[in-house]
VOFI-242973 format. One line per field, with one value per residue: z, x, y of N, C-alpha, C, O in turn; residue in one letter. Coordinates in nm, 4 decimals, m for minus. Each point is the difference from the previous one (the first is absolute). Layout:
REM residues N
n.z <- Z/...
n.x <- X/...
n.y <- Y/...
ca.z <- Z/...
ca.x <- X/...
ca.y <- Y/...
c.z <- Z/...
c.x <- X/...
c.y <- Y/...
o.z <- Z/...
o.x <- X/...
o.y <- Y/...
tifi <- A/...
***
This chain:
REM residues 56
n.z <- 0.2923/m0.0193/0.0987/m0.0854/0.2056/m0.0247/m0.0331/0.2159/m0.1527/0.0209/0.2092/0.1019/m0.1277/0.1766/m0.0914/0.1331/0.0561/0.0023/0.2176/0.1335/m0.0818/m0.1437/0.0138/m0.0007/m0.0232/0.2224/m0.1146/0.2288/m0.1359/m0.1654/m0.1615/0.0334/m0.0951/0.1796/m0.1305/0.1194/0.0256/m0.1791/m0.0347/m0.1476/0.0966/m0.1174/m0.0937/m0.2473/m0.0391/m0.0192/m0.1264/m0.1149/m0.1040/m0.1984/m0.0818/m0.0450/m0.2087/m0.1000/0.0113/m0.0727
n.x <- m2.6125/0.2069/m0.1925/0.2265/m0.0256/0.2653/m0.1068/m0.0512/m0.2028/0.0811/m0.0991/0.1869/0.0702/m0.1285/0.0446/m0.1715/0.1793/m0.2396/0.0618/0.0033/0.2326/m0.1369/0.2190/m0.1754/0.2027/m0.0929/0.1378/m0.0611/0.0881/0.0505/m0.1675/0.0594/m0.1205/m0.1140/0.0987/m0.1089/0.1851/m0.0114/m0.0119/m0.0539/m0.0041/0.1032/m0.2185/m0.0132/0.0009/m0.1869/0.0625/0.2033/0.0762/0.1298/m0.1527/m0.1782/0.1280/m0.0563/m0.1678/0.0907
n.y <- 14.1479/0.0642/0.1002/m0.0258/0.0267/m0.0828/m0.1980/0.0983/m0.0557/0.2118/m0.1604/m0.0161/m0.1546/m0.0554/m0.1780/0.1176/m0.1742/0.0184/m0.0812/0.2330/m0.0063/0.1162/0.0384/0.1517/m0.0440/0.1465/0.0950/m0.0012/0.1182/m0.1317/0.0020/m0.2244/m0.1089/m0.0554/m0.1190/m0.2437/m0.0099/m0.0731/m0.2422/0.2293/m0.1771/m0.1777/m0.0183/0.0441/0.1733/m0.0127/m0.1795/0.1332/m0.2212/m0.0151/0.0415/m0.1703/m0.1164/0.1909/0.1709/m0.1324
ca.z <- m0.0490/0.0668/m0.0691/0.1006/m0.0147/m0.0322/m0.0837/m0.0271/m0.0253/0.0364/m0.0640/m0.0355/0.0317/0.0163/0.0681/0.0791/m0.0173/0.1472/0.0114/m0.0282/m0.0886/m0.0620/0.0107/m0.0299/0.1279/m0.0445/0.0820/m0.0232/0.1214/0.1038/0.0454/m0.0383/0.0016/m0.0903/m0.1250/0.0062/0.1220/m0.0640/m0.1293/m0.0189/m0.1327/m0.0453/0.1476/m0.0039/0.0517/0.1532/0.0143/0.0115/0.1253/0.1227/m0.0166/0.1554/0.1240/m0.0404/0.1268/0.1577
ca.x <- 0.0666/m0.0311/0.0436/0.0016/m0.0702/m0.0036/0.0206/m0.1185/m0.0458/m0.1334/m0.1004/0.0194/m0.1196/0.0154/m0.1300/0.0161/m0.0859/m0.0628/m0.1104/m0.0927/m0.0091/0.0584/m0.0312/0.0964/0.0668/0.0610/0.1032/m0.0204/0.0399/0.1158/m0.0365/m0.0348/m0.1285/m0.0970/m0.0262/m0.1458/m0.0097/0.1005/m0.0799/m0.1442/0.0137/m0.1572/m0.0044/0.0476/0.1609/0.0277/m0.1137/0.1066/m0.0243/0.1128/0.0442/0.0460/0.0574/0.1122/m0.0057/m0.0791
ca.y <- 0.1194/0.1190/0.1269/0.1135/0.1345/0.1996/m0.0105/m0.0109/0.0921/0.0258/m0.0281/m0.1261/m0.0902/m0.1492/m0.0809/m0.0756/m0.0673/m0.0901/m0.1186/0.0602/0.0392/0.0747/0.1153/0.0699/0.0863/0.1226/0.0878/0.0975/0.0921/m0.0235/m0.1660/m0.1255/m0.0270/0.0104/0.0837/0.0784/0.1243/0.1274/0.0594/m0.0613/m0.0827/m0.0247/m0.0640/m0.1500/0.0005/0.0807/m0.0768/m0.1282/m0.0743/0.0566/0.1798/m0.0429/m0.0765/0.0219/0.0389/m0.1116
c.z <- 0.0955/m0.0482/0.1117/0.0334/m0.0399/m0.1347/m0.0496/m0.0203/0.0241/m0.1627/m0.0950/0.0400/m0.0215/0.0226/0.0961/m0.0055/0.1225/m0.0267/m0.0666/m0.1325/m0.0306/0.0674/m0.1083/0.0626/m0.1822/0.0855/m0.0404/0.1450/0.0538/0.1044/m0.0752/m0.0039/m0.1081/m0.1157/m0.0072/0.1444/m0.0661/m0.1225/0.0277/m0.0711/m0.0174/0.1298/m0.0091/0.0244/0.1362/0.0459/0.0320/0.1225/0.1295/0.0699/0.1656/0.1118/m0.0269/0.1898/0.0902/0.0319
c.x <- m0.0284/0.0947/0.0882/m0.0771/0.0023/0.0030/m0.1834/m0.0260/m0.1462/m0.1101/0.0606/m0.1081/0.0711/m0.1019/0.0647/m0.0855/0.0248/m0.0754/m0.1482/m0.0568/0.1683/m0.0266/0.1625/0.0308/0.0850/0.1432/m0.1091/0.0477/0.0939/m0.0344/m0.0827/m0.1711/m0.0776/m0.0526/m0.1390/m0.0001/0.1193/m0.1194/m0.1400/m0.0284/m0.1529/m0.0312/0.0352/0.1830/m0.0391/m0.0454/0.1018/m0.0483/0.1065/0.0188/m0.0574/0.0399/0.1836/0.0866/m0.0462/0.1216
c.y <- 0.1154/0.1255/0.1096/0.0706/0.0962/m0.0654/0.0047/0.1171/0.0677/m0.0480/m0.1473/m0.0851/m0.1506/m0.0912/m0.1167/m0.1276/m0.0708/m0.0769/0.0104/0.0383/0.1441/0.1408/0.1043/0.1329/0.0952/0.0531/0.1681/0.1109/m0.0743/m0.1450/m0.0269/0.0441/m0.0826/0.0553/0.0665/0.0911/0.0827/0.1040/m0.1046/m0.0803/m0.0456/m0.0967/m0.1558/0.0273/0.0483/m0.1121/m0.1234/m0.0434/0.0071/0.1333/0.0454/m0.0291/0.0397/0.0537/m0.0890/m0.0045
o.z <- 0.0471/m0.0560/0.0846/m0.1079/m0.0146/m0.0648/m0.1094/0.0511/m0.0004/m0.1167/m0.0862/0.0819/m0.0875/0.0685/m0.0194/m0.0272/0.0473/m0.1043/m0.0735/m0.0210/0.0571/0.0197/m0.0262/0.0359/m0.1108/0.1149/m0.1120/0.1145/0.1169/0.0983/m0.0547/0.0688/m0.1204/0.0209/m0.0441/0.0331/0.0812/m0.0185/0.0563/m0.1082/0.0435/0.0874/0.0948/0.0330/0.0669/0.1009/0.0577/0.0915/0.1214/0.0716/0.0737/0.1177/0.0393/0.0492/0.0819/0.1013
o.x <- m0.1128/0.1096/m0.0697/m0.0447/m0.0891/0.0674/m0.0391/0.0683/m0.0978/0.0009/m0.0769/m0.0812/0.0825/m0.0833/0.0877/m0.1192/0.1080/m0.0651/m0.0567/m0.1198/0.1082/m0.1159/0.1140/m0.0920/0.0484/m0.0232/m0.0059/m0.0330/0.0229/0.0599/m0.0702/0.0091/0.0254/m0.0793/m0.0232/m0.1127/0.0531/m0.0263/m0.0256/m0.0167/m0.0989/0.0822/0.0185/0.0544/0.0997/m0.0648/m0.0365/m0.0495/m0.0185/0.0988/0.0522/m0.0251/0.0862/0.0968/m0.0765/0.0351
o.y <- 0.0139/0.0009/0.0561/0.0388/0.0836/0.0801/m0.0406/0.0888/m0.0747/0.0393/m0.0425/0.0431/m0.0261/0.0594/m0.0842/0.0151/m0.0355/m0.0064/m0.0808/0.0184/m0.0137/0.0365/m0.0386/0.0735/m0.0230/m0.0374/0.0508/m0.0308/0.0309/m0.0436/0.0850/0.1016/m0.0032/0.0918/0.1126/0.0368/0.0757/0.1188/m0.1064/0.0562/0.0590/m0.0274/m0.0764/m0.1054/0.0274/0.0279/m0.1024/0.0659/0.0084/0.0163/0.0836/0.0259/m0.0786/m0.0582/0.0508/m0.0604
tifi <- X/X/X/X/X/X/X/X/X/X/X/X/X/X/X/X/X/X/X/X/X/X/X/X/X/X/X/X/X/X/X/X/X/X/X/X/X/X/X/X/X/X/X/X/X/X/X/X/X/X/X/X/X/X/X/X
***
């Protein structure tokens, strides 16, 4: 499934899933990030196993 972009919104959220494990991605400012480098979360969510390897 994929979403137009202009059909995206500031601070929508999706989970990405990798080999690695799970990460979840925020749209903040106009791209895609990481949800734990947008917001501070607890350290077991800052802790997803994928959230790594989302940027390689």
């Amino acid at each position: 499934m994929s979403i137009p972009y202009d059909d995206v919104r500031e601070l929508d959220v999706f989970m990405v899933e990798l080999d690695s494990g799970v990460c979840l991605m925020q749209f903040y400012h106009q791209r895609w990030r990481r949800a734990n480098d947008v917001r501070r979360w607890s350290p077991e969510f800052n802790s997803l196993a994928g959230c790594p390897d989302v940027f390689k």
